[in-house]
N, C-alpha and C positions, 0 to 999 in steps of 0.2 A: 548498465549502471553508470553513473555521471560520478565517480571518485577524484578528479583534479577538479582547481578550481583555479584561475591563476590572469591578473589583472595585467600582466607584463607581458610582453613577448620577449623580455631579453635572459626572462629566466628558465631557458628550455632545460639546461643542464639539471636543476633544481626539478626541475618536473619529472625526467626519466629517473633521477634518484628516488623521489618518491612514489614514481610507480615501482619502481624493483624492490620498495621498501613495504610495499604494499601487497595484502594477501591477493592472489585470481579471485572471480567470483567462484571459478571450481573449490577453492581451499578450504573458501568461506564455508560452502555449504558441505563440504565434507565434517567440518568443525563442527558446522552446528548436527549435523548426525547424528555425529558421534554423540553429545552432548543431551540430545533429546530423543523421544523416539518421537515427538508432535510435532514436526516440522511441517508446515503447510505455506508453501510459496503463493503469493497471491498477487495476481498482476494487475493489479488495483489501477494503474496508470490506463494501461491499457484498455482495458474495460471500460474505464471512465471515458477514455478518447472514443472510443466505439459508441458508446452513449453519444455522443454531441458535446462532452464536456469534460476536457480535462480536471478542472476544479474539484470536480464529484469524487477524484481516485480517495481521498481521506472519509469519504461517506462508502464506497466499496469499503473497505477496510476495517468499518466500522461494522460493516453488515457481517463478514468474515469472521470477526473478533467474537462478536454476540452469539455466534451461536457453540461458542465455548463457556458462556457463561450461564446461569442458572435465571436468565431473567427473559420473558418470552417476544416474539418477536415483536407484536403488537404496543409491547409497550416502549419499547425504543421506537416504533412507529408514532406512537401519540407523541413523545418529545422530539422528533423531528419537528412533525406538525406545527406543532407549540414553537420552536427554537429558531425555525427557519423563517425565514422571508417567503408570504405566501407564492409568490413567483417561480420560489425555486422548490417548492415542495415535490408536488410530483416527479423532477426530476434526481430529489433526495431519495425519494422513497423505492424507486426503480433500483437506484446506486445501492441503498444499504439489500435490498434483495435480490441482486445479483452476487455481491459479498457473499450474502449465506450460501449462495446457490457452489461458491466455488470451495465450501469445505464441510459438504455435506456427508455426514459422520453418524 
C-alpha cells in the first residue's frame, strides 16, 4: 500500500515521523475485524494489472461491491455497456466479473 507521498527529498525526518504516526497495514486490518464481521479484501489492482490494465482496478471493485447489493448483475452490465467507451467495453465487463468472482458469498 502506497501511504507517503512527499514532493521533497529534504523532508526524510518528516516522512519517518509520519510513518511511525501511521497505523501497519497488520493494525488496520485488525481494526477493521474487529469492527465488522464482512471484511473482504479485494486486490482490485492486481487483477486489473493481470488483465492488461491497470485502469480497470475501480471496475474490479465495482463488480466486488455489486454483489452485496440487491441489484442483478446484468444490469450493472447494461450500464457499463451504455457508460463506457465502446473500446473499452469488453474489457469492463471481464473487470466488473472477476470483482464478483472474488467475493463470492
Amino acid at each position: 500500500m502506497g501511504w507517503l507521498w512527499s514532493t521533497s527529498s529534504s523532508s526524510s525526518q518528516s516522512r519517518s515521523a509520519l510513518r511511525r504516526a501511521l497505523p501497519t497495514e497488520e493494525e488496520l486490518l485488525a481494526t477493521y475485524r474487529q469492527l465488522t464481521g464482512h471484511l473482504h479484501l479485494v486486490p482490485g489492482t492486481a487483477i486489473a494489472e493481470e488483465m492488461g490494465n491497470p485502469r480497470a482496478a475501480n471496475v474490479v471493485l465495482l463488480g466486488a461491491l455489486s454483489t452485496f447489493l440487491e441489484l442483478d448483475s446484468e444490469r450493472w452490465l447494461a450500464v457499463i455497456e451504455t457508460r463506457v467507451p465502446p473500446i473499452h467495453v469488453a474489457l469492463n465487463r471481464r473487470a466488473f466479473l472477476r470483482g464478483r468472482e472474488t467475493t463470492a458469498h
